[in-house]
C-alpha positions, 0 to 999 in steps of 0.5 A: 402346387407340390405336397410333401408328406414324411413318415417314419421317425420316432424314437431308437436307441443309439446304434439303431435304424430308422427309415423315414419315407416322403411322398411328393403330389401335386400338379408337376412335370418332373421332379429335379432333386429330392433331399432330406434336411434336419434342424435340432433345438437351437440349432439352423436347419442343415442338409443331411442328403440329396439325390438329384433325378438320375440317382446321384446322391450327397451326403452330409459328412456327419451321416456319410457311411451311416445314411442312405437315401433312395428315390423312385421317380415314378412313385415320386418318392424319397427314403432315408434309411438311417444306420448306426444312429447317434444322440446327435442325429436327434432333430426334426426331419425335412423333405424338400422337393424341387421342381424347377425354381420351386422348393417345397418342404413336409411337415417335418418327422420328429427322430429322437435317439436316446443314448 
């Protein structure tokens, strides 16, 4: 069974950074990919990022240019540096962990960016 836990989040002014941090444990052997979804009010979780276990990495078109998502595969963690935030960046943030066929998820960490 794999954990995930977020961190980070809050509250920043449009034009501003945040960077969310995720920590994978739990009985695994490898980590395959690693990503960050988000889900607004009213609105269906989507996929921000992902970076798979030798570093490539995709990005939704919304974030492209702004977001920037890292892993370390020995300390089976995943960041998200945000940039150059929007209003329509507000939403929950996911981690999603996948190990094998397995796909778990964190708690979700509120990002909420006032204009």
């Amino acid at each position: 069974q794999v954990q995930v836990v977020e961190s980070g989040g809050g509250v920043v002014q449009a034009g501003g950074s945040l960077r969310l941090s995720c920590a994978a444990s739990g009985s695994m052997f490898s980590i395959n990919a690693m990503g960050w979804y988000r889900q607004a009010p009213g609105k269906q979780r989507e996929l921000v990022t992902i970076i798979a276990s030798g570093g490539s990495a995709n990005y939704a078109d919304s974030v492209k240019g702004r977001f920037t998502i890292s892993r370390d595969n020995a300390k089976k963690t995943v960041s998200l540096e945000m940039n150059s935030l929007k209003p329509e960046d507000t939403a929950v943030y996911y981690c999603n962990v996948r190990v094998g066929f397995l796909s778990s998820w964190g708690q979700g960490t509120q990002v909420t960016v006032s204009s």
